[in-house]
C-alpha positions in Angstrom: 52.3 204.7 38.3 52.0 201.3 38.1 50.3 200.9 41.5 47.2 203.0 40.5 44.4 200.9 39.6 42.3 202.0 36.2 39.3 200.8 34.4 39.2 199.7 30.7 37.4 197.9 27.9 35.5 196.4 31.3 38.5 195.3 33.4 40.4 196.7 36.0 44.0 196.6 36.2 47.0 198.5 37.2 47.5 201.8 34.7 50.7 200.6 33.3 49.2 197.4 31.8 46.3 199.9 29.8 47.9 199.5 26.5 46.1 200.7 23.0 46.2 199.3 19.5 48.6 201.0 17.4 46.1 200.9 14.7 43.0 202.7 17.2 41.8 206.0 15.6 42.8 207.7 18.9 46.6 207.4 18.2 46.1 207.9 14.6 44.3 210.5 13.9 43.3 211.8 17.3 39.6 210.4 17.1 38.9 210.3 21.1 37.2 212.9 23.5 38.2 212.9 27.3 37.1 214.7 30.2 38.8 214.8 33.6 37.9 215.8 37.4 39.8 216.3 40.3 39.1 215.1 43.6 38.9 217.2 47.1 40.0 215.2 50.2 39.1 211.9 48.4 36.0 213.2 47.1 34.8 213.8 43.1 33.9 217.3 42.3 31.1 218.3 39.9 31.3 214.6 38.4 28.3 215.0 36.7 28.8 218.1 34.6 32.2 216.5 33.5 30.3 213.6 32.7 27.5 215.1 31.2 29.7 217.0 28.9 31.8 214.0 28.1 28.5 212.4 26.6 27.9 215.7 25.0 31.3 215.2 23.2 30.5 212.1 22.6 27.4 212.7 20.7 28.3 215.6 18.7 31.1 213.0 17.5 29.3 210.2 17.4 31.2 207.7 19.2 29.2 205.3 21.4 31.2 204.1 24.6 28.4 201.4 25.1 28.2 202.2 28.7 25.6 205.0 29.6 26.8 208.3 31.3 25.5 206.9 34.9 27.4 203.7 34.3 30.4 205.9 33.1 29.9 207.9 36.8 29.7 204.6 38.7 32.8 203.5 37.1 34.2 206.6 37.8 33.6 206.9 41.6 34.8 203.4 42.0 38.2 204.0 40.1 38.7 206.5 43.1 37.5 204.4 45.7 39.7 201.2 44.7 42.5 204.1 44.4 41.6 205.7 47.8 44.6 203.8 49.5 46.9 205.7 48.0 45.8 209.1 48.4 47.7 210.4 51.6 51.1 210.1 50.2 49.9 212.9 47.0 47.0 214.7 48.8 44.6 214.2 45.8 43.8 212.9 42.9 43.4 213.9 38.8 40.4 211.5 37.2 40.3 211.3 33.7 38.1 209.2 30.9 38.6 208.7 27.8 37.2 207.4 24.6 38.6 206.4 21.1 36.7 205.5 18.4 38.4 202.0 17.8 40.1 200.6 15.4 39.4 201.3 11.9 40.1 203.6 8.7 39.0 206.9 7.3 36.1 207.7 9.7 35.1 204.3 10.8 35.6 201.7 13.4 36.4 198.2 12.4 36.2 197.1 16.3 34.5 198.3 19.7 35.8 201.6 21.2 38.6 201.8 23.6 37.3 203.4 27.1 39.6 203.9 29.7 39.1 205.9 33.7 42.3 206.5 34.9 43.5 207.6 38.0 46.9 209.7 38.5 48.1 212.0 41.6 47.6 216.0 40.9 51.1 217.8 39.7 51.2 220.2 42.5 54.3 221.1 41.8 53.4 222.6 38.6 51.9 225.5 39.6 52.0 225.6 43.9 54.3 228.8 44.1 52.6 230.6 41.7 49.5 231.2 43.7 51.6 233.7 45.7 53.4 235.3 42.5 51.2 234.6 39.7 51.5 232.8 36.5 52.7 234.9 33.4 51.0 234.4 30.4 52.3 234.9 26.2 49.5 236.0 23.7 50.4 233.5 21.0 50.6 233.5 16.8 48.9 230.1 16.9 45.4 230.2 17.2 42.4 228.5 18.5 40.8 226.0 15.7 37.8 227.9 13.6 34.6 226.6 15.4 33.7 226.2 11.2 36.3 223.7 11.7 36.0 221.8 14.8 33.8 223.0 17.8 35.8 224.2 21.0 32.7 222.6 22.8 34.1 219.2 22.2 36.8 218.3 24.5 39.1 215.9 22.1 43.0 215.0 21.9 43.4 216.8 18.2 45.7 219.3 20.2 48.8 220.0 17.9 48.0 223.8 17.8 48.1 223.6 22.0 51.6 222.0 21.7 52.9 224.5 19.4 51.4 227.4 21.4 53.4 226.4 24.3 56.2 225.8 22.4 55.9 229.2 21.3 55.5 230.9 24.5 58.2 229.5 25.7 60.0 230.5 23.2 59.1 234.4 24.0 58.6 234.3 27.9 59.8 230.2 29.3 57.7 228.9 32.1 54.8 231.2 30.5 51.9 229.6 29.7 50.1 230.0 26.3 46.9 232.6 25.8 45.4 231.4 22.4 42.9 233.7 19.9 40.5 233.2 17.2 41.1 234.1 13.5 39.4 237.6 14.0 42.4 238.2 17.4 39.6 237.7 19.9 40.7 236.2 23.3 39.7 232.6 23.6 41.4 230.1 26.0 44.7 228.3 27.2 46.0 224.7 26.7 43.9 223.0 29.2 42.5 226.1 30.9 40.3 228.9 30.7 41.3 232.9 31.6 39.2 235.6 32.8 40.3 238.9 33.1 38.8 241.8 35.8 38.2 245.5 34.9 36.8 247.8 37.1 35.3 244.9 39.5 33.7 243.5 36.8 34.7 239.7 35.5 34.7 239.5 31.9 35.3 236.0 29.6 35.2 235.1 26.1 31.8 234.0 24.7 31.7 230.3 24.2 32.0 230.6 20.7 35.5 230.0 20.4 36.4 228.2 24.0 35.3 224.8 25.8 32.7 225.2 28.2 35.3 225.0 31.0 33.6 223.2 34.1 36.2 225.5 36.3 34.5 228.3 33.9 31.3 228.0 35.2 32.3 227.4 38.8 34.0 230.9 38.5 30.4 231.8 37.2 28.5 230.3 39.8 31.2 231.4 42.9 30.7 235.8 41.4 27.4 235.5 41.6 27.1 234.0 45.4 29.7 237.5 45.6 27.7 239.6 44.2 30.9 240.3 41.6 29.3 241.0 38.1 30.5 238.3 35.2 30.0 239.5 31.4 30.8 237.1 28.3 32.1 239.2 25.3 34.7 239.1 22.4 37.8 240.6 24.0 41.2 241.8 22.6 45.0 241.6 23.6 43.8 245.2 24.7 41.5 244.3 27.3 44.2 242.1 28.8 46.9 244.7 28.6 44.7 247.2 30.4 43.0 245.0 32.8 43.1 245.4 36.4 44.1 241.8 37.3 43.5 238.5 35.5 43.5 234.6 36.1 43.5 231.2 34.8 40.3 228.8 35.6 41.0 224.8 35.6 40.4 221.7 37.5 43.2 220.8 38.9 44.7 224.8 40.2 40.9 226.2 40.6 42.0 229.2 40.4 45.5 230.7 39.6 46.5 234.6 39.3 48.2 235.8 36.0 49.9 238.8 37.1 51.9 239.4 33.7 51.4 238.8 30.0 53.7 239.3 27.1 56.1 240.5 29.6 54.2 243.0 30.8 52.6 243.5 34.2 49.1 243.3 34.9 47.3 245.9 37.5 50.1 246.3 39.8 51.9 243.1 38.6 50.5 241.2 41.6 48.2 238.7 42.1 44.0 240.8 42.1 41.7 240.8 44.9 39.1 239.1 43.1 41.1 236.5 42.4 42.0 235.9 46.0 38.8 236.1 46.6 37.2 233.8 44.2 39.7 231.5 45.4 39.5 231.3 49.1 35.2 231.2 48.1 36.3 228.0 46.0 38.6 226.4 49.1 34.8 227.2 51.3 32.8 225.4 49.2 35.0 222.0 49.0 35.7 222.1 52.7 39.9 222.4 51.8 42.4 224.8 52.0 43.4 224.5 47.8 46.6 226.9 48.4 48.0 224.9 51.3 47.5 221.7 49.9 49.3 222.5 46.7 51.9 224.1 48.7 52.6 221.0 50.6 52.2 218.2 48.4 54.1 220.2 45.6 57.7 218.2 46.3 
């Protein structure tokens, strides 16, 4: 890790020397919004709507990085390029910015905010031979935050209900990854991920009401309606999921990854859904990269 080169507070140097106050409202109290990207064969992908809605985080806390959102892109695309040497050994690349509000107390900064682009490999290995089996998924107790409380538009680090989902579905299914709901049992989203479900040919999401306007989300969007498969954004229950005819996760780094069970039970046939496959191979066309056989072999 130490090798990889990131940006912060206007310096470059290698990731293990990026240190933070102990006293910075990120670590405290979890004052900081992020985004991250992926790259494909060295390249960014959709930086700009990552950016843009980074900056749209950033506004609706008001936090002001001090650099502007094409300065934060610049930055960006030159964290991968100084990285670029070391691509070949990991196949790809995870980006990620974030911001914290600074030092301070109770809702204020007594010094400049900490901004940080960091560059770390993709964890293949997390989810490779699940393309071919699909993931299982557990309907958890622990909810989704009220968007009375704090918008699921804002992408932020105030994630304790995410750690104790997946705690939870581990506890009930391990190596299943968590499905969270609002306070009425609507379907929302997943720790770091959004999932779609498919009945009868027809792609159907939560509304973002309740979820972060996954980039990966709208690239599903974008990918159905080159297809021709019809995409609807509703409220939907554990009952839609139960009865679906296949279902999958959206998110940058995996694209696109089958759940073929959830709450130990099968979904469709209990294999991964044409759709799916077929969003996904759609996705691996329009990046120029085979995203299945390059997870499979840089997964060890």
């Amino acid at each position: 890790m130490s090798d990889y080169i990131a940006y912060y507070n206007g310096e470059w140097m290698p990731y293990s020397e990026v240190t933070v106050h102990p006293q910075d409202r990120g670590f405290t109290v979890g004052d900081v919004v992020f985004d991250v990207e992926r790259t494909f064969d060295g390249k960014s992908f959709r930086m700009k709507e990552h950016i843009d809605r980074l900056y749209r985080s950033l506004k609706y806390a008001r936090i002001d990085p001090g650099i502007s959102a094409d300065e934060m892109v610049e930055i960006t695309e030159e964290a991968i390029s100084r990285n670029e040497p070391m691509r070949a050994p990991v196949g790809d690349f995870r980006v990620n910015q974030w911001v914290t509000r600074g030092v301070g107390g109770m809702g204020f900064a007594e010094q400049p905010p900490a901004v940080c682009v960091n560059i770390l490999p993709i964890d293949f290995a997390r989810y490779a031979k699940e393309y071919e089996t699909g993931k299982n998924g557990v309907i958890t107790q622990t909810r989704s935050y009220s968007p009375e409380a704090l918008d699921p538009k804002i992408k932020h680090h105030s994630r304790m209900n995410f750690n104790l989902a997946t705690l939870e579905a581990n506890d009930v299914d391990p190596g299943a990854w968590a499905l969270l709901r609002d306070g009425d049992g609507n379907l929302t989203e997943g720790v770091g991920y959004n999932y779609l479900l498919v009945t009868d040919g027809v792609i159907r999401t939560s509304t973002d009401k309740a979820v972060l306007q996954g980039v990966s989300r709208g690239m599903v969007f974008d990918l159905a309606d080159q297809l021709g498969i019809p995409v609807v954004q509703e409220d939907l229950q554990r009952y839609d999921l139960y009865t679906a005819d296949e279902a999958f996760f959206a998110s940058t780094s995996f694209c696109i990854l089958p759940m073929t069970r959830v709450d130990k039970r099968e979904i469709g046939d209990g294999r991964p859904g044409p759709i799916a496959q077929q969003l996904l191979a759609a996705w691996g066309e329009a990046v120029g990269l085979d995203i299945v056989d390059q997870a499979i072999r840089f997964a060890n």
